[in-house]
C-alpha positions in Angstrom: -80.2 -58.1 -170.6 -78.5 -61.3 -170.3 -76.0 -63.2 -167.7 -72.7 -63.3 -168.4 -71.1 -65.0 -165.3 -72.3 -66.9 -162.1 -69.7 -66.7 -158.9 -70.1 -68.6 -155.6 -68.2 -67.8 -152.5 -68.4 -69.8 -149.2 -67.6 -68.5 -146.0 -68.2 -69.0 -142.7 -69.7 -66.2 -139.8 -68.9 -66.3 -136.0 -72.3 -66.8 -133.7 -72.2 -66.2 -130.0 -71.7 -69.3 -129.1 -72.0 -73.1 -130.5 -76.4 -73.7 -130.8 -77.6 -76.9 -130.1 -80.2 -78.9 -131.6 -82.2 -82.0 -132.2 -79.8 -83.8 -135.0 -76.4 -82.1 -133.4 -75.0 -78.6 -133.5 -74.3 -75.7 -135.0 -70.1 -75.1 -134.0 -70.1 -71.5 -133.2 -70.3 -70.7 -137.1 -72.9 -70.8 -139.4 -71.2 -71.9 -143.4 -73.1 -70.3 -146.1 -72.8 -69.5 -150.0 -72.4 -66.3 -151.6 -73.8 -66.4 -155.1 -73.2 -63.1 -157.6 -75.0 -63.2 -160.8 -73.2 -60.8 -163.4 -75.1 -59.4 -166.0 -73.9 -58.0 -169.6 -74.2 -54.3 -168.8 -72.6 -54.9 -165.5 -75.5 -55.7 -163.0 -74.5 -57.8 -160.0 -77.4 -59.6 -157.7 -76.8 -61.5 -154.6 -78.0 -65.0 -153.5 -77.2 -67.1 -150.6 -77.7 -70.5 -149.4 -77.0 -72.4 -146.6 -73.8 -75.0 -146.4 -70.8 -74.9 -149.0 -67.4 -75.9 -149.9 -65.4 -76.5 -153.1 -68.5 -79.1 -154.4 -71.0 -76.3 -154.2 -68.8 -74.0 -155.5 -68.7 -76.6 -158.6 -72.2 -77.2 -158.8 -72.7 -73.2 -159.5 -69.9 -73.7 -161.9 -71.7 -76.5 -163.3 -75.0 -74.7 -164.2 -73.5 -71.7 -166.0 -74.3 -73.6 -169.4 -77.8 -73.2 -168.1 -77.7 -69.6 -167.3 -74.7 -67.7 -169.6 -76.8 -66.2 -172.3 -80.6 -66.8 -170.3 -82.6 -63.6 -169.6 -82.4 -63.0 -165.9 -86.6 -61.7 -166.2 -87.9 -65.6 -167.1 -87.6 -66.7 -163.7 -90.1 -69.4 -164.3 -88.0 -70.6 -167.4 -84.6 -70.8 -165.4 -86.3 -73.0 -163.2 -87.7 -75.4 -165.5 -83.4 -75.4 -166.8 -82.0 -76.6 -163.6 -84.7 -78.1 -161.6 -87.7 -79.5 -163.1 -89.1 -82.0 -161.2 -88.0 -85.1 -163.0 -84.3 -84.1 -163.2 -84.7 -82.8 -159.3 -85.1 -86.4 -158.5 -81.7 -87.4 -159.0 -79.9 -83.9 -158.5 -81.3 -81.9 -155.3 -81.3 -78.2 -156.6 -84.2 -76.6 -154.8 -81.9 -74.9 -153.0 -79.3 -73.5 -155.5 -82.6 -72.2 -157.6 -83.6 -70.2 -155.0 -80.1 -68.4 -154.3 -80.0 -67.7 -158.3 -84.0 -66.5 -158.1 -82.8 -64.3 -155.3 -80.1 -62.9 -157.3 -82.1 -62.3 -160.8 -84.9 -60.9 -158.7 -82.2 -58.8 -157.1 -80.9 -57.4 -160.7 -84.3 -56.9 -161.7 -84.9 -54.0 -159.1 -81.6 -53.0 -159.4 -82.3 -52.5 -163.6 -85.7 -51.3 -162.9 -85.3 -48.8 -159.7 -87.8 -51.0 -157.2 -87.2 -52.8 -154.2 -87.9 -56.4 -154.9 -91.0 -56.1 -152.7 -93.1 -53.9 -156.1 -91.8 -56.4 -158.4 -93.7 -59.2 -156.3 -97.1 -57.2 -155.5 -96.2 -54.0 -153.2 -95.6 -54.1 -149.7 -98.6 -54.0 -147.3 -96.0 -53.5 -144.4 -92.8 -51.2 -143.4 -91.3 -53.1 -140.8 -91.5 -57.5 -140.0 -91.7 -58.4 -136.2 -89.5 -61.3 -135.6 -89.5 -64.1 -132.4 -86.5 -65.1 -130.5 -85.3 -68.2 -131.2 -83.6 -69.2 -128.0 -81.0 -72.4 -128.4 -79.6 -74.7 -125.8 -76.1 -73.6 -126.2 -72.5 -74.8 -125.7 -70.3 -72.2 -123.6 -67.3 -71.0 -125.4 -64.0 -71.9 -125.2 -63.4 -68.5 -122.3 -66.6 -70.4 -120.3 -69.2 -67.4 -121.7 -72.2 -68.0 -123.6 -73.8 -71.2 -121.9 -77.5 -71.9 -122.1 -78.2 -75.1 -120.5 -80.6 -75.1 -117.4 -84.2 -73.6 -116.8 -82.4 -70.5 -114.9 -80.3 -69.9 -118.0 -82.8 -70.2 -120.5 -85.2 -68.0 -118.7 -82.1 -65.6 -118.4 -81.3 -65.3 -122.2 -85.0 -64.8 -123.4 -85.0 -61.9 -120.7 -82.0 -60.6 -122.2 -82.7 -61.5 -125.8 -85.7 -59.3 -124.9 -83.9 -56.6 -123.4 -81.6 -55.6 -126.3 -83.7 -56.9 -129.2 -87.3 -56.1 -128.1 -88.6 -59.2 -128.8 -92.8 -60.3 -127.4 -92.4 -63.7 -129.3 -90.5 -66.4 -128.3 -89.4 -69.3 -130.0 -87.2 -72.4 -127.7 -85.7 -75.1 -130.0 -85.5 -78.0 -127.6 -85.1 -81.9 -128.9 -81.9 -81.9 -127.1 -82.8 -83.2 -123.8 -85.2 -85.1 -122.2 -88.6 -83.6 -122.8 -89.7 -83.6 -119.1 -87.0 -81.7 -118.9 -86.9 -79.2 -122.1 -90.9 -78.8 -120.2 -88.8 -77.4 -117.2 -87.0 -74.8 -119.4 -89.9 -73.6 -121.5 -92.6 -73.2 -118.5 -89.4 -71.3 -117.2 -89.5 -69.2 -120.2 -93.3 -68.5 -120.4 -93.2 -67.7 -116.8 -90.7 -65.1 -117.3 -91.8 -63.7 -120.4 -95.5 -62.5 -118.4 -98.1 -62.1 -121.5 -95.5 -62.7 -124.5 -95.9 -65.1 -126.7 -94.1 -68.3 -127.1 -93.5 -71.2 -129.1 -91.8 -74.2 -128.4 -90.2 -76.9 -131.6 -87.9 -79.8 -131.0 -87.3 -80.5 -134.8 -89.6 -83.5 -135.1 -87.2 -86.0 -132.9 -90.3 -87.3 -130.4 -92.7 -89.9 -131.1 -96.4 -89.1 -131.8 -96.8 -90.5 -127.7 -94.5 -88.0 -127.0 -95.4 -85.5 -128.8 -99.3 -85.4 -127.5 -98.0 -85.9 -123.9 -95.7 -82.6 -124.3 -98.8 -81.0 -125.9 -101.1 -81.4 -123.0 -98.6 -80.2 -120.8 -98.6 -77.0 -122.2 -101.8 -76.3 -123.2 -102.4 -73.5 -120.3 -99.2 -71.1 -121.6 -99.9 -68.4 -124.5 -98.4 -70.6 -127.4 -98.4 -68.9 -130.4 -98.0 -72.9 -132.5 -96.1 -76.1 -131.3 -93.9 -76.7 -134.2 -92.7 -79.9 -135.9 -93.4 -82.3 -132.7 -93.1 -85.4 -134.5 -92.2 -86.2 -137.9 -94.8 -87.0 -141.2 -97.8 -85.9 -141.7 -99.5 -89.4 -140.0 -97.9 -88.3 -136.7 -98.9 -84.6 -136.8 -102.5 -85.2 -137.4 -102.8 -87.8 -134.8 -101.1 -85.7 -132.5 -103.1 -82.6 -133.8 -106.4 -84.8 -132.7 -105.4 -84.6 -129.2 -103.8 -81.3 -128.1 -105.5 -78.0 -128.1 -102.9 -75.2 -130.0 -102.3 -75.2 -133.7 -99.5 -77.2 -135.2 -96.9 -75.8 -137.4 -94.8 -77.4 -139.6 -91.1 -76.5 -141.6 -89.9 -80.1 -142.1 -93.5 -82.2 -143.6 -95.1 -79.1 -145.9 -92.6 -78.1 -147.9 -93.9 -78.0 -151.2 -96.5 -77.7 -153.3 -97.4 -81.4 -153.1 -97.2 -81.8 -149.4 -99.5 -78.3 -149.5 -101.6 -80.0 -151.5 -102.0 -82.7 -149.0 -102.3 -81.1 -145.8 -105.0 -79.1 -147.8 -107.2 -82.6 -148.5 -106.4 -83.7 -144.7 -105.2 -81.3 -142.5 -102.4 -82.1 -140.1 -100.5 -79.0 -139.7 -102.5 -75.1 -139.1 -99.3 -73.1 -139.8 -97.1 -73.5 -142.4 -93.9 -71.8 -142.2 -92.2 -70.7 -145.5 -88.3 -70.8 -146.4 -87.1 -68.7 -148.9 -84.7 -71.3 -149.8 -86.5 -74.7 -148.9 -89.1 -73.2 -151.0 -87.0 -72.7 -153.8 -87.4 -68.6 -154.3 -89.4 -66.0 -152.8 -91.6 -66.5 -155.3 -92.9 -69.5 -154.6 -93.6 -68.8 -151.3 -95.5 -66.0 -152.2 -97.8 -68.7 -154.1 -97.8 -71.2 -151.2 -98.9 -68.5 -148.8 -101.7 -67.6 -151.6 -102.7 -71.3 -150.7 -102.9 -70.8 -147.6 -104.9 -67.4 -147.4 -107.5 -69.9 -149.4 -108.2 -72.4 -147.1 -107.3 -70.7 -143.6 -104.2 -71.9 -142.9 -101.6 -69.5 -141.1 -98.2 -68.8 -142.2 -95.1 -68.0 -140.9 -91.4 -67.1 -142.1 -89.2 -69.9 -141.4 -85.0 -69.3 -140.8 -82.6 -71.7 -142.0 -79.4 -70.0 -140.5 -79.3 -67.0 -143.1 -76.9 -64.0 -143.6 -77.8 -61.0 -144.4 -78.9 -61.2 -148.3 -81.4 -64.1 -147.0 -82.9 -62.0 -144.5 -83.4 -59.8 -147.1 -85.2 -62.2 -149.0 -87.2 -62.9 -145.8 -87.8 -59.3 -145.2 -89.4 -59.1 -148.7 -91.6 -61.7 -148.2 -93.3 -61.0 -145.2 -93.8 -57.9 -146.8 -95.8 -58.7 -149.4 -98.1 -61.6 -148.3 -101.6 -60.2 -146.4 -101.4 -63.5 -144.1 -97.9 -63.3 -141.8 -100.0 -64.7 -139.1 -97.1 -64.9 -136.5 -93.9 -63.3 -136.0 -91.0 -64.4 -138.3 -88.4 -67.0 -137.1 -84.8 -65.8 -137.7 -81.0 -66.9 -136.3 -79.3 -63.7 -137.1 -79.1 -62.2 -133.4 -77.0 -65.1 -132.4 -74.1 -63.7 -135.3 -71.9 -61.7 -134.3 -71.1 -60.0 -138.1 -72.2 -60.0 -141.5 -70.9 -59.5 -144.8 -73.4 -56.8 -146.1 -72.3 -52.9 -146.2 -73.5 -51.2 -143.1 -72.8 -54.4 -141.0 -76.1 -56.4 -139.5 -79.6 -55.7 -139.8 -80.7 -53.8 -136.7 -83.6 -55.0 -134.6 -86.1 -52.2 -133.2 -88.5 -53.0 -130.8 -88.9 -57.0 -132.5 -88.9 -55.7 -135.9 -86.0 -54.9 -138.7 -87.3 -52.9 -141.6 -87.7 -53.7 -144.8 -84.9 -52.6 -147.3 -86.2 -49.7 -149.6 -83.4 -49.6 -151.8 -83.1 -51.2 -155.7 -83.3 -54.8 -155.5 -82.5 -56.9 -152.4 -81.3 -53.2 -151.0 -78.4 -54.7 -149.9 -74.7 -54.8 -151.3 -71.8 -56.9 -150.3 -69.0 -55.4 -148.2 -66.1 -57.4 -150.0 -63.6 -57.0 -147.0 -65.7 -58.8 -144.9 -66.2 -61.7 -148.0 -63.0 -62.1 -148.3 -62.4 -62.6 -144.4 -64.6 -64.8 -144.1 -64.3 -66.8 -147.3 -60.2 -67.3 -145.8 -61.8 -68.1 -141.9 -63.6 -71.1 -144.3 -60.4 -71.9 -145.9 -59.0 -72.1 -142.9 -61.5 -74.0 -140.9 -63.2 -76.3 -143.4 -67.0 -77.1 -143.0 -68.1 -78.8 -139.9 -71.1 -81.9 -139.6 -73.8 -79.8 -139.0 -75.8 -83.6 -137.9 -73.3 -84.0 -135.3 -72.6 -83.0 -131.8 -69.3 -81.8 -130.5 -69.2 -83.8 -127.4 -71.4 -86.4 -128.9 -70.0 -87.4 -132.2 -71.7 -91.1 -132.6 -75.3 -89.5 -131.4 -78.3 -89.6 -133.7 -81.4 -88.7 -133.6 -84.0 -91.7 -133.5 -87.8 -92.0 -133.0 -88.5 -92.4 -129.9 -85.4 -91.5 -128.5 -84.7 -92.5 -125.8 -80.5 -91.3 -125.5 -81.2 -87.4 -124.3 -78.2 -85.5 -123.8 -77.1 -85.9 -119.9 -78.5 -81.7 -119.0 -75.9 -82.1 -115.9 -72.7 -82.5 -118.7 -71.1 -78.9 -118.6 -68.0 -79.8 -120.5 -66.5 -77.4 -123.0 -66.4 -78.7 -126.4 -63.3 -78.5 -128.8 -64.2 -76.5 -131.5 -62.2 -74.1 -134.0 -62.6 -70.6 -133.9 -63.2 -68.1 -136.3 
């Protein structure tokens, strides 16, 4: 069996409404990658990765003289092709290599009859409990969606809850002023009763900051306070002096960075991207690592579709040590572009796909719909905010968004 083609697609999804964050916005859309690896007796697999546009569309072009001809089984080798580490210091392809591993681990099962979970070990688990991920958010252009003050925020994880079944919930905050942000997730916790809940402003405070937001907290049922200052320095300082476990998405990951936490720990949980990671497969061997030296693990989201909750699904079926519930975007979409439409939520959890492969298959009306809505629309700066286009994020930072601005933003519709 051998590749004969490699096809990427970008589109771009409709969420609820606009999410903010720490280094801007997502603009009511998330812009993603449809890869399709073709095989010569007909095979297809799916891959995805976040971002797009006509120069990632080229760089999947580019790497077909890697992968026309290459047996879609030597994973390992296709990743020496197009991103050893020397030649991944000057060309970032992490990423790409994991949409390609997803899609030649997705023909694998597809030409062997297994879900991709028995090609990676067997699963130990049916179904993967998932945490809210609760975003400040921008109302729409109609005035609906808004998530701004302690009230609303304790509304929408008590709605969130309602329809999706959640008992973990995650805030992303680095938006506005911590003292504030405290506010809105003591409102959360409060409302939530004996729930979980996690709290992660994507690494935009100071280590001073970061302790003093710590030790405010210390009495709610965290499950981790994730990412509270940047490097590895800063965590373990701030790790000295507050009393929850650390976790981390943006200073471990890889195997180097592993490697170091291991030799001096700053960070308890590590949470593992399917794509950051570069395949399921490595993260299958980093949370191996972390079974060995007690560390706990986590799945992390980066925005995915369907085919990348897949891949998510698959993992956190597989490895013995998903400490905490997985983090994932896709209840803030409002479609998908898999056959059957979204994954379903039930009582937290969505179940893992049985069928060859991935278990999933593209619905090509809804591809094509949204491939045109990208067409249409263009990409937008993901590191920007709408009503803030000059704002960065700095350490300490000291510019917060103003929490009494209820201004609609401008911002194209799918």
């Amino acid at each position: 069996m051998k590749i004969v083609d490699v096809r990427a697609t970008t589109v771009t999804v409709p969420l609820q409404a606009p999410l903010r964050h720490a280094n801007g916005c997502h603009w009511g859309r998330f812009v993603r990658t449809i890869v399709e690896v073709e095989t010569d007796n007909g095979l297809i697999g799916l891959g995805e990765m976040g971002g797009g546009g006509e120069s990632t569309e080229l760089a999947f072009k580019a790497l077909k003289s890697y992968l026309v001809g290459h047996d879609p089984a030597r994973l390992e080798e296709m990743r020496f092709k197009i991103a050893n580490p020397t030649a991944s210091l000057y060309n970032n392809r992490t990423q790409m290599l994991a949409a390609l591993e997803f899609a030649c681990l997705d023909i694998l099962g597809q030409a062997w009859g297994v879900p991709v979970y028995d090609i990676l070990g067997g699963k130990l688990q049916d179904e993967i409990p998932f945490a809210s991920y609760l975003f400040f958010r921008y109302p729409n252009a109609d005035g609906s969606g808004e998530v701004r003050t302690p009230l609303q925020m304790a509304a929408f994880a008590l709605a969130c809850k309602k329809e999706f079944g959640f008992t973990s919930h995650k805030l992303k905050g680095g938006v506005f002023d911590p003292s504030y942000e405290l506010e809105c997730y003591r409102a959360v916790a409060e409302a939530m009763g004996d729930d979980k809940v996690r709290f992660d402003p994507n690494a935009v405070w100071s280590t001073e900051q970061a302790i003093w937001f710590g030790q405010q907290i210390e009495d709610l049922n965290n499950d981790y306070l994730e990412d509270p200052t940047f490097g590895l320095s800063g965590m373990r300082r701030t790790r000295e002096k507050v009393r929850m476990p650390l976790a981390t998405n943006t200073v471990v990951v890889n195997f180097e960075q592993l490697a170091a936490n291991v030799l001096d720990t700053a960070v308890d949980v590590i949470l593992l991207d399917t794509t950051f990671w570069g395949g399921i497969r490595p993260c299958v061997k980093a949370a191996g690592i972390c079974e060995t030296f007690g560390l706990g693990v986590a799945v992390h989201s980066s925005g995915e579709l369907g085919i990348q909750l897949a891949t998510m699904l698959h993992l956190g079926a597989v490895i013995p040590n998903l400490s905490f519930a997985a983090d994932a975007h896709y209840h803030h979409l409002k479609d998908d572009i898999i056959e059957g439409g979204p994954f379903r939520y039930v009582d937290g959890k969505i179940r893992v796909p049985n069928g060859p492969g991935l278990g999933v298959k593209l619905n090509r009306l809804k591809l094509e719909e949204y491939a045109e809505a990208f067409r249409r629309l263009g990409s937008y700066p993901y590191d920007k905010d709408p009503l803030r286009p000059d704002w960065c994020a700095t350490v300490p930072n000291n510019r917060w968004a103003d929490p009494n601005d209820a201004r609609i933003p401008d911002i194209p519709q799918v």
